[in-house]
KEMIDO-196907 format. One record per atom (N, C-alpha, C): residue in one letter; atom name; x, y, z. Coordinates in pm, whole numbers, plus 50000, padded with zeros to 5 digits. Layout:
BEGIN
<site residuo="A" atomo="CA" x="X" y="Y" z="Z"/>
...
end
This chain:
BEGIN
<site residuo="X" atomo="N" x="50085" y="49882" z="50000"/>
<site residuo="X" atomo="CA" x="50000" y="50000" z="50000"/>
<site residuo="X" atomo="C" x="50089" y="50124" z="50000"/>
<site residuo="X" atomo="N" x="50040" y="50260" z="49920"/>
<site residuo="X" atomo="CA" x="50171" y="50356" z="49952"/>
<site residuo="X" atomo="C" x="50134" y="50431" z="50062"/>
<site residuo="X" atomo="N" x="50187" y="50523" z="50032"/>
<site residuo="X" atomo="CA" x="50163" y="50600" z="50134"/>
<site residuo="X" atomo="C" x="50109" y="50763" z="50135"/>
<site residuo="X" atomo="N" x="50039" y="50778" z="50224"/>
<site residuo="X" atomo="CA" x="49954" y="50879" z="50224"/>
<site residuo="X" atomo="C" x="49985" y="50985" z="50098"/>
<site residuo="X" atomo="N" x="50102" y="51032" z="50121"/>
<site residuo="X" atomo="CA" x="50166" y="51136" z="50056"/>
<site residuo="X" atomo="C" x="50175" y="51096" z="49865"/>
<site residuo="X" atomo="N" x="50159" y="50931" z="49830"/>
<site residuo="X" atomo="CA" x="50190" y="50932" z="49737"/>
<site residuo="X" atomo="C" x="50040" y="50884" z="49654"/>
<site residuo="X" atomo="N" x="49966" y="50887" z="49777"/>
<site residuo="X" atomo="CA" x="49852" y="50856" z="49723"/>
<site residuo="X" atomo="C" x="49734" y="50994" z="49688"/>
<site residuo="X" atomo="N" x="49815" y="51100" z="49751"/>
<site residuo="X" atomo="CA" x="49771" y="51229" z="49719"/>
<site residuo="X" atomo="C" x="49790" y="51224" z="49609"/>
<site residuo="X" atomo="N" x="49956" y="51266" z="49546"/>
<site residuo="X" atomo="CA" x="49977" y="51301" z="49407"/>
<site residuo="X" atomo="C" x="49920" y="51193" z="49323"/>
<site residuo="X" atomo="N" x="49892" y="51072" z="49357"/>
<site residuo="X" atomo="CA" x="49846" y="51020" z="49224"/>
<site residuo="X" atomo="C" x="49675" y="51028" z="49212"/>
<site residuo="X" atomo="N" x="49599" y="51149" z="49344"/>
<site residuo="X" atomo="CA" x="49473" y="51173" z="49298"/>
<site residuo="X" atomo="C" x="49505" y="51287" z="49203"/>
<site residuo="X" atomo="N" x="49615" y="51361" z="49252"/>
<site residuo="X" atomo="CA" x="49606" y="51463" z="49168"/>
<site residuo="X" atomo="C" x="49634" y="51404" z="49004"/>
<site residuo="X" atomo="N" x="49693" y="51342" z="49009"/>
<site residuo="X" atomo="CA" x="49731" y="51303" z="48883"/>
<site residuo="X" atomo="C" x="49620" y="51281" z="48803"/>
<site residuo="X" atomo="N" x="49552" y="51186" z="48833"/>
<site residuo="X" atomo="CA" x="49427" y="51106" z="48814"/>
<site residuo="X" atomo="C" x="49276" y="51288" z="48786"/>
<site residuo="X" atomo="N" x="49315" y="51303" z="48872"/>
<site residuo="X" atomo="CA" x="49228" y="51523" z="48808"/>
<site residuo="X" atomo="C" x="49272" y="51585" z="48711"/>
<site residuo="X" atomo="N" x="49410" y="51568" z="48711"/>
<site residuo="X" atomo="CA" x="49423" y="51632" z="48596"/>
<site residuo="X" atomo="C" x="49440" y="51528" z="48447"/>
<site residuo="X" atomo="N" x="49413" y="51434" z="48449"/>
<site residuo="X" atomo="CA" x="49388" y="51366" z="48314"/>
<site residuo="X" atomo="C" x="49209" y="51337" z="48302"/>
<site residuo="X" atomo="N" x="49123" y="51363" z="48431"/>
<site residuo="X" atomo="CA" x="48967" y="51336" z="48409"/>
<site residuo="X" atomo="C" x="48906" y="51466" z="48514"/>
<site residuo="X" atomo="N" x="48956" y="51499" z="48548"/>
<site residuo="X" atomo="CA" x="48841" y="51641" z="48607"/>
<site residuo="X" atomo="C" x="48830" y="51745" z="48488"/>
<site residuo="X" atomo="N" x="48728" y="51820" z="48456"/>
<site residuo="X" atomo="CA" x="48731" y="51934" z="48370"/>
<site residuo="X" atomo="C" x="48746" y="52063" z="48429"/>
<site residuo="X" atomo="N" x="48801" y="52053" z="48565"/>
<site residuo="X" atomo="CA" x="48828" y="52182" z="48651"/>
<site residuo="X" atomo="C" x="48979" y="52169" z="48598"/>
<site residuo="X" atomo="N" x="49050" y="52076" z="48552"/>
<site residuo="X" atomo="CA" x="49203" y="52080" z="48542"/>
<site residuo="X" atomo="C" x="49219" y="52037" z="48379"/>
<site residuo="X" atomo="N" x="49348" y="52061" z="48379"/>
<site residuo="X" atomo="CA" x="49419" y="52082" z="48215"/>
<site residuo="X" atomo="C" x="49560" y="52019" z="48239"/>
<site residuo="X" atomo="N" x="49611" y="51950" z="48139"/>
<site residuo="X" atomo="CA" x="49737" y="51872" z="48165"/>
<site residuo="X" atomo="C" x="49794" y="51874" z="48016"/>
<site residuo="X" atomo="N" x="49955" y="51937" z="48003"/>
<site residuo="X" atomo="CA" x="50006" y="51973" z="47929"/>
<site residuo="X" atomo="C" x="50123" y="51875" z="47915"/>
<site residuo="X" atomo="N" x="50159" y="51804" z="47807"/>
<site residuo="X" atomo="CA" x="50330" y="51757" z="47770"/>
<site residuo="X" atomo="C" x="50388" y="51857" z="47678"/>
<site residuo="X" atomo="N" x="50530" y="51872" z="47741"/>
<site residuo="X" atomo="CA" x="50595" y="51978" z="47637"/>
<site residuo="X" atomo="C" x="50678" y="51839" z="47530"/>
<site residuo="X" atomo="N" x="50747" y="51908" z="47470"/>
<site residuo="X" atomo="CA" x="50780" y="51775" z="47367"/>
<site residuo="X" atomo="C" x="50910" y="51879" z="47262"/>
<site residuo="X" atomo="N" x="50980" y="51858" z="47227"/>
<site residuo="X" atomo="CA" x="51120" y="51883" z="47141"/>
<site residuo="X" atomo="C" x="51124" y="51786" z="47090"/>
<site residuo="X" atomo="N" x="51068" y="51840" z="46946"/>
<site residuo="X" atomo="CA" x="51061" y="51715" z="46815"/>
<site residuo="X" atomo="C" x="50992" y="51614" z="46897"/>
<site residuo="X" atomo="N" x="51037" y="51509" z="46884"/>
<site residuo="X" atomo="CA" x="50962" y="51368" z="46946"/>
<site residuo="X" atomo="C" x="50995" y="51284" z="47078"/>
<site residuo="X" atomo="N" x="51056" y="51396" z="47159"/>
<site residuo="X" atomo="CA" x="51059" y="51399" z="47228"/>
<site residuo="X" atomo="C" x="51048" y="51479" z="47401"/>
<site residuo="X" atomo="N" x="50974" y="51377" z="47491"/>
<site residuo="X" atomo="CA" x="50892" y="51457" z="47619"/>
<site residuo="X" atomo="C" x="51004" y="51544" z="47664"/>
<site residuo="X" atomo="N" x="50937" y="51625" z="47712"/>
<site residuo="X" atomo="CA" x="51061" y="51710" z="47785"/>
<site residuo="X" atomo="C" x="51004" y="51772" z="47894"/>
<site residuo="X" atomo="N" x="50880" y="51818" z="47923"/>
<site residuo="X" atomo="CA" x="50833" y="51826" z="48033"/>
<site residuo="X" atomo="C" x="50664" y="51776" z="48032"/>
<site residuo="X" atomo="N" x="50598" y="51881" z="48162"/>
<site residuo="X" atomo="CA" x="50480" y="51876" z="48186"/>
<site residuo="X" atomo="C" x="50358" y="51988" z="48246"/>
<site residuo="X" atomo="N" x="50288" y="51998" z="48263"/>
<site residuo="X" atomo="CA" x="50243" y="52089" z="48358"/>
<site residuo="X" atomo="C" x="50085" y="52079" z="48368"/>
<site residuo="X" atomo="N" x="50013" y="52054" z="48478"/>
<site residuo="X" atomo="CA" x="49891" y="52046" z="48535"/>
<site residuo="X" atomo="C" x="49886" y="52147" z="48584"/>
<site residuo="X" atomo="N" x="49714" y="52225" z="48540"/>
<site residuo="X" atomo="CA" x="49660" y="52338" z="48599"/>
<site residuo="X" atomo="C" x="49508" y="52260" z="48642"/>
<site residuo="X" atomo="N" x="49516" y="52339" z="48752"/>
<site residuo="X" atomo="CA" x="49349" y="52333" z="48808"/>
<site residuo="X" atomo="C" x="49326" y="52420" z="48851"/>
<site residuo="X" atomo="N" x="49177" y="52481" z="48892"/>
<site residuo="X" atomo="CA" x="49068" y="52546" z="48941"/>
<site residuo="X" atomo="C" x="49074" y="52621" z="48803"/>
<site residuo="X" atomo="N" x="49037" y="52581" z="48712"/>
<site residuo="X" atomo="CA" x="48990" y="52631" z="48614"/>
<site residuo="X" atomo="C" x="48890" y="52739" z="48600"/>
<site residuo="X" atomo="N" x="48806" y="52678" z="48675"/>
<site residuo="X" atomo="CA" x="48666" y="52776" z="48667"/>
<site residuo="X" atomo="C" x="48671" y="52845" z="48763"/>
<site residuo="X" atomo="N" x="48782" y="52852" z="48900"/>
<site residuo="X" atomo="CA" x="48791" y="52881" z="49029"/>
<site residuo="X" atomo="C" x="48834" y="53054" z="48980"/>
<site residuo="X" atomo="N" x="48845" y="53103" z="49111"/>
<site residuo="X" atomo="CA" x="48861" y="53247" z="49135"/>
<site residuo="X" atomo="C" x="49010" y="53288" z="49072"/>
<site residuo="X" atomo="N" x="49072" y="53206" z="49047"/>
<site residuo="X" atomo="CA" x="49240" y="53195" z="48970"/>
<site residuo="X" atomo="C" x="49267" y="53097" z="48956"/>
<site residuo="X" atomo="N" x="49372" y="53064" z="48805"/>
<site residuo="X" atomo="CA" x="49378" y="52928" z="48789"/>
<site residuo="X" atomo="C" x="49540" y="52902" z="48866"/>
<site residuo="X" atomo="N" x="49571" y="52761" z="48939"/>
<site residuo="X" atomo="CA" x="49677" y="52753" z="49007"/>
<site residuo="X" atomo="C" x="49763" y="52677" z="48891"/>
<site residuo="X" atomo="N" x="49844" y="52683" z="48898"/>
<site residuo="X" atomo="CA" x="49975" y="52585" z="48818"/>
<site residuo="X" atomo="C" x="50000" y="52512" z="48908"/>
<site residuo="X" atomo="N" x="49979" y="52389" z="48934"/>
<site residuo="X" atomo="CA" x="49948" y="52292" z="49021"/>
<site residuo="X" atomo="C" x="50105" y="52200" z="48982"/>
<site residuo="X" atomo="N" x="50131" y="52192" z="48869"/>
<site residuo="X" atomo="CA" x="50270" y="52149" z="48851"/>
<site residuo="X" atomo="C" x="50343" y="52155" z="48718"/>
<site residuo="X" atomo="N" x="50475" y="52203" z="48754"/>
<site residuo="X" atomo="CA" x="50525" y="52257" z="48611"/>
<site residuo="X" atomo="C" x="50679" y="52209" z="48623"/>
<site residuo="X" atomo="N" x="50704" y="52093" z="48520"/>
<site residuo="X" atomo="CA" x="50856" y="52013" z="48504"/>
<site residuo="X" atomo="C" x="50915" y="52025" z="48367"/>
<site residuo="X" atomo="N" x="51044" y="52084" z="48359"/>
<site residuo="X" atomo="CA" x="51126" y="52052" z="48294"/>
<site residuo="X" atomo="C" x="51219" y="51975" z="48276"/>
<site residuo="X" atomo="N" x="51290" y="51814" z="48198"/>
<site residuo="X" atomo="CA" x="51376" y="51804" z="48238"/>
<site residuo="X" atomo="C" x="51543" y="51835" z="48237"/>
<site residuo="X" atomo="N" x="51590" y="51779" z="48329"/>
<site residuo="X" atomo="CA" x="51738" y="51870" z="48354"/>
<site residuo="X" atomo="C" x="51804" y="51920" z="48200"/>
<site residuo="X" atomo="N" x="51800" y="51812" z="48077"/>
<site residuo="X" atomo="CA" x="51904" y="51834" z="47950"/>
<site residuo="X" atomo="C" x="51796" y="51978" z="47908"/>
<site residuo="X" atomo="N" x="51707" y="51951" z="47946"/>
<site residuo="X" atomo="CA" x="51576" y="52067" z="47831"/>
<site residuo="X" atomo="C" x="51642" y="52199" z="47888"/>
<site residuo="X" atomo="N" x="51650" y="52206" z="48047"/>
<site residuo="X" atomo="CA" x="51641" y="52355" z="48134"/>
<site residuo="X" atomo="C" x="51760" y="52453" z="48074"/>
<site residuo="X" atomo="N" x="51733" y="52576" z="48055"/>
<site residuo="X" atomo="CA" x="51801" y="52639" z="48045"/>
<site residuo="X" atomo="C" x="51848" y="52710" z="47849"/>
<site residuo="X" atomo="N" x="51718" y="52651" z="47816"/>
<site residuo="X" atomo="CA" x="51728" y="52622" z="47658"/>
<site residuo="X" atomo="C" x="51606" y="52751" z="47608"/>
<site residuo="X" atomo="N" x="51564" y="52806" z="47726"/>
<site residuo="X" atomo="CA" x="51443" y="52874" z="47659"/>
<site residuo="X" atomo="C" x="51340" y="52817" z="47636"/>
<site residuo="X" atomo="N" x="51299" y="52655" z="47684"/>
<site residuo="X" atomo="CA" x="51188" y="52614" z="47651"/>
<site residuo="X" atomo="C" x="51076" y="52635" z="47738"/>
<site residuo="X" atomo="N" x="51171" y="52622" z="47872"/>
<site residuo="X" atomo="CA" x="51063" y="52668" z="48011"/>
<site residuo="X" atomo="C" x="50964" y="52807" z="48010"/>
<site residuo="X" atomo="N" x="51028" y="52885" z="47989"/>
<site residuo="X" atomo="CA" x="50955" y="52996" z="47972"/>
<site residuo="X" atomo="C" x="50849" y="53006" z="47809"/>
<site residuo="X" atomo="N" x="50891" y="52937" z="47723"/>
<site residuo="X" atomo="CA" x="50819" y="52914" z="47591"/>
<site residuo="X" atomo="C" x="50696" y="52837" z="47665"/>
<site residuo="X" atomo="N" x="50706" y="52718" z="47715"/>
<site residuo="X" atomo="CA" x="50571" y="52663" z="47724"/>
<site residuo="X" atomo="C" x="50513" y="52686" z="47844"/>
<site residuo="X" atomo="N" x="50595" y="52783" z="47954"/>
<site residuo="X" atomo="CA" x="50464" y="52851" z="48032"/>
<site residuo="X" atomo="C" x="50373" y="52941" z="47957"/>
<site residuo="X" atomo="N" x="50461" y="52997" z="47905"/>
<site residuo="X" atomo="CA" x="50381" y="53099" z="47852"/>
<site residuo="X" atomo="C" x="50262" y="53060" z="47754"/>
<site residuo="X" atomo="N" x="50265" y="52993" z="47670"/>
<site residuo="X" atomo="CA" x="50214" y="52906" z="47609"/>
<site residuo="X" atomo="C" x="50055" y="52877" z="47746"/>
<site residuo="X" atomo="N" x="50126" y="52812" z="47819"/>
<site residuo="X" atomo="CA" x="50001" y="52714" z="47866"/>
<site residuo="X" atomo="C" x="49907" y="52844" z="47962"/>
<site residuo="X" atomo="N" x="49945" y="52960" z="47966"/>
<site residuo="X" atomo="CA" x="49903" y="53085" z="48077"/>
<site residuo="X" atomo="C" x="49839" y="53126" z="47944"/>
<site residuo="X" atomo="N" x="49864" y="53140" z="47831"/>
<site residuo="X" atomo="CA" x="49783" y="53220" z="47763"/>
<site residuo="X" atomo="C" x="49655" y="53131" z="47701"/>
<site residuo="X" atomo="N" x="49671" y="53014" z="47743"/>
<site residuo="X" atomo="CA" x="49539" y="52919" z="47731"/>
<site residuo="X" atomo="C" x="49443" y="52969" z="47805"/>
<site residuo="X" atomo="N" x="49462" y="53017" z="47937"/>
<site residuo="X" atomo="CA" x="49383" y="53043" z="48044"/>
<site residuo="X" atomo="C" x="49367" y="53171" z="48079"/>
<site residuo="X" atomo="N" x="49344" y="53267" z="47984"/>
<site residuo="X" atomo="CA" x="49340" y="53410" z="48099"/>
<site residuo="X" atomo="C" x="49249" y="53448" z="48227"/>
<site residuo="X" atomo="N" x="49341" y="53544" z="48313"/>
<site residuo="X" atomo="CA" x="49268" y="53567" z="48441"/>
<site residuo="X" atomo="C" x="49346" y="53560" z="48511"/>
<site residuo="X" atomo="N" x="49364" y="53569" z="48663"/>
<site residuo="X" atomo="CA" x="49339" y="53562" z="48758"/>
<site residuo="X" atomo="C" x="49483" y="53416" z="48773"/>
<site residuo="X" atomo="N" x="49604" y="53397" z="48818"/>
<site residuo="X" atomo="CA" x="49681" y="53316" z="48809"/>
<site residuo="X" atomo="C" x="49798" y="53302" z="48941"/>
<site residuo="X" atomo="N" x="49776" y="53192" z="49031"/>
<site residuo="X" atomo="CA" x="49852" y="53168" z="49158"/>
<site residuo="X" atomo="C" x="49954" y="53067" z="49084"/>
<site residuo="X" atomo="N" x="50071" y="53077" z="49162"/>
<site residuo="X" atomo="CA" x="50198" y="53001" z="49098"/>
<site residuo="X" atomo="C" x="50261" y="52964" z="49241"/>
<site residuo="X" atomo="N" x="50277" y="52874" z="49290"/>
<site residuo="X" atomo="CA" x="50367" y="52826" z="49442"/>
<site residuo="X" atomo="C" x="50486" y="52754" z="49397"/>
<site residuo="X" atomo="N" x="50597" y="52752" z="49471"/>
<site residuo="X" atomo="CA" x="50742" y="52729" z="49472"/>
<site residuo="X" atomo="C" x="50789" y="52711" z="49623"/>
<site residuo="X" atomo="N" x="50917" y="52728" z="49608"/>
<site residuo="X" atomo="CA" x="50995" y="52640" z="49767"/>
<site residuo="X" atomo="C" x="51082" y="52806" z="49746"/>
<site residuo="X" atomo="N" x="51130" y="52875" z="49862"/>
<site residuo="X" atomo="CA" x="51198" y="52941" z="49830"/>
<site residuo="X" atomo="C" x="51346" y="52919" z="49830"/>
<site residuo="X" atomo="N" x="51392" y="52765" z="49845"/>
<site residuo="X" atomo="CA" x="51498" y="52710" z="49894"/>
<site residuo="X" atomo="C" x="51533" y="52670" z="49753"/>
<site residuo="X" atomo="N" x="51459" y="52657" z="49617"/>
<site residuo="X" atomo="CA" x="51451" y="52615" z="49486"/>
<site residuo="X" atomo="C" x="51530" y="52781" z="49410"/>
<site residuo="X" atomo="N" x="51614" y="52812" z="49448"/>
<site residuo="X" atomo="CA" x="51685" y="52962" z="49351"/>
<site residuo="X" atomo="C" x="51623" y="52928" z="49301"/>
<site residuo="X" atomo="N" x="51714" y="52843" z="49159"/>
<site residuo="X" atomo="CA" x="51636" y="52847" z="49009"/>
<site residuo="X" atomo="C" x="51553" y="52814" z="49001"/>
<site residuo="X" atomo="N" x="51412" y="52774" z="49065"/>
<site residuo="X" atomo="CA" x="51278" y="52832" z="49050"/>
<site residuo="X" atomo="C" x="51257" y="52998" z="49115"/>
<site residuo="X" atomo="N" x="51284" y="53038" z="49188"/>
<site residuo="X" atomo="CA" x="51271" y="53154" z="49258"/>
<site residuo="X" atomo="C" x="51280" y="53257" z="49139"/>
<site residuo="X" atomo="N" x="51388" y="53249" z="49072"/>
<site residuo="X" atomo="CA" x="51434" y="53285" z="48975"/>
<site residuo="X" atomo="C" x="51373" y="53315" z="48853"/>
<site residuo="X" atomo="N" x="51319" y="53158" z="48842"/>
<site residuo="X" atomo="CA" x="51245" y="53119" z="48715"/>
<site residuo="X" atomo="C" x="51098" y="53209" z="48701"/>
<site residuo="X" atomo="N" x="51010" y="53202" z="48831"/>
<site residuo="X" atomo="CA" x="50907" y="53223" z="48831"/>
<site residuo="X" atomo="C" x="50894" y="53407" z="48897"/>
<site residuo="X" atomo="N" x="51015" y="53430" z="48878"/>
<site residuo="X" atomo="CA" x="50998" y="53597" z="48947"/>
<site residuo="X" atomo="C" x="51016" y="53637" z="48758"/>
<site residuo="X" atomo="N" x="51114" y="53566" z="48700"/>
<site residuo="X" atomo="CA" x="51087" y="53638" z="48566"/>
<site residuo="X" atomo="C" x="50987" y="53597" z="48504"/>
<site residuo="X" atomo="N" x="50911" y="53437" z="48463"/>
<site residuo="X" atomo="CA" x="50780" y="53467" z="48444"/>
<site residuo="X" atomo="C" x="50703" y="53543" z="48468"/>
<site residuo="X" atomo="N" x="50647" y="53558" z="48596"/>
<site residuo="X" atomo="CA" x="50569" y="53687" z="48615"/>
<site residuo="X" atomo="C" x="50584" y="53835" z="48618"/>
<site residuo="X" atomo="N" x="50730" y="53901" z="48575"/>
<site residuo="X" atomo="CA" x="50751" y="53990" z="48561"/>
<site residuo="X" atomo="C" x="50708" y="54012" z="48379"/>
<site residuo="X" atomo="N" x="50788" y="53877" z="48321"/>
<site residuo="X" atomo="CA" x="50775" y="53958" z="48177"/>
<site residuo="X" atomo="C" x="50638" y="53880" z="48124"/>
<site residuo="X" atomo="N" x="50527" y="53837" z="48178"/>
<site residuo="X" atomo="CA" x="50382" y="53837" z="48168"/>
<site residuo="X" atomo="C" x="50302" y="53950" z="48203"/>
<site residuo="X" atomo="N" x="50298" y="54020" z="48329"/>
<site residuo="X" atomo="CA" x="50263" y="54085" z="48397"/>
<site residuo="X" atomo="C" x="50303" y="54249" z="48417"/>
<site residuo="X" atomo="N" x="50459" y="54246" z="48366"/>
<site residuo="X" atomo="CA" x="50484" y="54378" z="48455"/>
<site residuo="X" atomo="C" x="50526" y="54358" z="48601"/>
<site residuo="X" atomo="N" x="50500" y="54514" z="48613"/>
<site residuo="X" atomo="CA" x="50550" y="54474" z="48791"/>
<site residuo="X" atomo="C" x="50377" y="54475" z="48850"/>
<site residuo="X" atomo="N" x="50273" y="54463" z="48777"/>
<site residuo="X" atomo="CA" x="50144" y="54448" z="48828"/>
<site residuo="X" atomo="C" x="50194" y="54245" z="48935"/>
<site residuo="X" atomo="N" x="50235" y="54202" z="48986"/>
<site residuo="X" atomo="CA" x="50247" y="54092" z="49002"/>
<site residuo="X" atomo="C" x="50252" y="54103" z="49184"/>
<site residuo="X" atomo="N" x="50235" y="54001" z="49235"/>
<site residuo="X" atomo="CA" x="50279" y="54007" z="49399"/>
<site residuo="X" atomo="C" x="50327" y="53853" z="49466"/>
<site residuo="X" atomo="N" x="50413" y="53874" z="49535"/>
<site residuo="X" atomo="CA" x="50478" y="53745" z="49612"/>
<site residuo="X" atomo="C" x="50405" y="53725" z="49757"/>
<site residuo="X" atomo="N" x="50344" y="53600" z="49801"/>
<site residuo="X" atomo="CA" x="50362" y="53592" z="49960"/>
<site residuo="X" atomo="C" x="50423" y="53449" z="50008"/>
<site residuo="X" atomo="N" x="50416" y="53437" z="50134"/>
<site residuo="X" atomo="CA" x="50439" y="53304" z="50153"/>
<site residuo="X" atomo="C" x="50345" y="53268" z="50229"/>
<site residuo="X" atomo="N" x="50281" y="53158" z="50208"/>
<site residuo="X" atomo="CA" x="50181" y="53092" z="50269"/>
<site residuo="X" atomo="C" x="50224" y="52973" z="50350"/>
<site residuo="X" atomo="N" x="50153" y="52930" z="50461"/>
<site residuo="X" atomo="CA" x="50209" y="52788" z="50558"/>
<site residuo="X" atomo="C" x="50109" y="52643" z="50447"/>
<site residuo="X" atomo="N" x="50193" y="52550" z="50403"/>
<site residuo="X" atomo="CA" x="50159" y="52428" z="50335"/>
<site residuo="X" atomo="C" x="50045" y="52399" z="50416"/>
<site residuo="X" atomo="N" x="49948" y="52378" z="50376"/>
<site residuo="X" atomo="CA" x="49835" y="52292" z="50455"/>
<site residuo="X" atomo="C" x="49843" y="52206" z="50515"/>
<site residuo="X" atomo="N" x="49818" y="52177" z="50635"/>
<site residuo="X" atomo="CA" x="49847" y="52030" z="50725"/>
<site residuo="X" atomo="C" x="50016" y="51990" z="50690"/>
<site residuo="X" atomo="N" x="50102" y="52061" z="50683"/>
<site residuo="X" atomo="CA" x="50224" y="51974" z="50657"/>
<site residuo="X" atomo="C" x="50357" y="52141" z="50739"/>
<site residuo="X" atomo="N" x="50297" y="52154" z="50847"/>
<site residuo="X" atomo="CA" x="50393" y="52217" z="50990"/>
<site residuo="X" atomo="C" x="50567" y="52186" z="50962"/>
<site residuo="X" atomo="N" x="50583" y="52066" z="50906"/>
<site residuo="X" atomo="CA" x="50711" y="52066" z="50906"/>
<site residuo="X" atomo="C" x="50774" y="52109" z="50794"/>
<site residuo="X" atomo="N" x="50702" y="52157" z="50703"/>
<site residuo="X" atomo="CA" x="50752" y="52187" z="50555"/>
<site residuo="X" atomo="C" x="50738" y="52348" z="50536"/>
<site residuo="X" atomo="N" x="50884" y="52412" z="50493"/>
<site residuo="X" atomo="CA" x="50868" y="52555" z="50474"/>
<site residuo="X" atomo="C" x="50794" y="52614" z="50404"/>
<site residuo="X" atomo="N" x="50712" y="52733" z="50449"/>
<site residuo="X" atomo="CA" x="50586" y="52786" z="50352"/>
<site residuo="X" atomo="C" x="50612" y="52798" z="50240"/>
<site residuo="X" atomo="N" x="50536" y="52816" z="50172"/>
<site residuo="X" atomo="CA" x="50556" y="52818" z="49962"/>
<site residuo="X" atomo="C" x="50522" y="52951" z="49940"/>
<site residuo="X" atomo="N" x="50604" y="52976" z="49840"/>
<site residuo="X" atomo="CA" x="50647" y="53107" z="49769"/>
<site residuo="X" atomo="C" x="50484" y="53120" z="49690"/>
<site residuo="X" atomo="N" x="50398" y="53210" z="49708"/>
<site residuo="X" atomo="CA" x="50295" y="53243" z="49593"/>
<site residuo="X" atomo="C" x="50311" y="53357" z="49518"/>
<site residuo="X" atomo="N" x="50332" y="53313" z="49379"/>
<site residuo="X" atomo="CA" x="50323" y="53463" z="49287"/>
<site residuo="X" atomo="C" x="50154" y="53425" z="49229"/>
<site residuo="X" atomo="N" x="50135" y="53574" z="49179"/>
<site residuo="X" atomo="CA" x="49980" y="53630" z="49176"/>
<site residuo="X" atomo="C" x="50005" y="53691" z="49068"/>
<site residuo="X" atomo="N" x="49917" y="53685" z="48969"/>
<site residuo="X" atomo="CA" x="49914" y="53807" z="48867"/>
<site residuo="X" atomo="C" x="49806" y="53762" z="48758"/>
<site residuo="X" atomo="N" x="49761" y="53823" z="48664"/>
<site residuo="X" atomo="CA" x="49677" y="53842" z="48660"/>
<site residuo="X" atomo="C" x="49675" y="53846" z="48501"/>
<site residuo="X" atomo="N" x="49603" y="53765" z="48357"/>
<site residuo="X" atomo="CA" x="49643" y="53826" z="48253"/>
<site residuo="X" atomo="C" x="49525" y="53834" z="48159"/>
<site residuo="X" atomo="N" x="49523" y="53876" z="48037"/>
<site residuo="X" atomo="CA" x="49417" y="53907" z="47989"/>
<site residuo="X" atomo="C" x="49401" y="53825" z="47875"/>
end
């Protein structure tokens, strides 16, 4: 049996290939995967980026920022983005996403993880697009 934690992500998983509140993206270079990214609350008050992977050979190629952007302009509105602030190159990643989407119209907080006290709060960027 797994365990709690892994039986979360594979509901999430399981939402974003059959809920219609969520959207699930493969990035791909030629014919091959290279990342991913699940959004949900679709219809919600902002849509969250629930999870967004590149892998290691892809990063740093300009693709990351190509297929966020890409998958944000599927969805306009209202857009929450969470991170680790211990992740630089996400810190990084997602302060220039939302700068060159947004402007400086954008805002950071940190929020406490839900039920999980031992894990450092997550970075939320906010912004907003049309």
């Amino acid at each position: 049996m797994g365990t709690p934690h892994a039986i979360a992500r594979s509901d999430r998983l399981r939402s974003a290939f059959e809920d219609d509140d969520w959207a699930a993206y493969l990035f791909t270079s030629g014919d091959r995967p290279v990342g991913f990214s699940f959004v949900r609350a679709l219809s919600g008050p902002a849509r969250v980026l629930n999870s967004f992977f590149v892998v290691r050979g892809a990063r740093r190629s300009g693709i990351g920022m190509k297929v966020v952007r890409e998958v944000i302009s599927r969805h306009p509105g209202p857009w929450k983005i969470a991170f680790q602030d211990s992740n630089t190159a996400a810190v990084t990643f997602w302060r220039r996403v939302a700068t060159e989407i947004a402007g400086d119209a954008w805002t950071e907080d940190r929020l406490p993880v839900p039920n999980r006290p031992d894990v450092p709060p997550d970075v939320w960027i906010s912004f907003t697009t049309a």
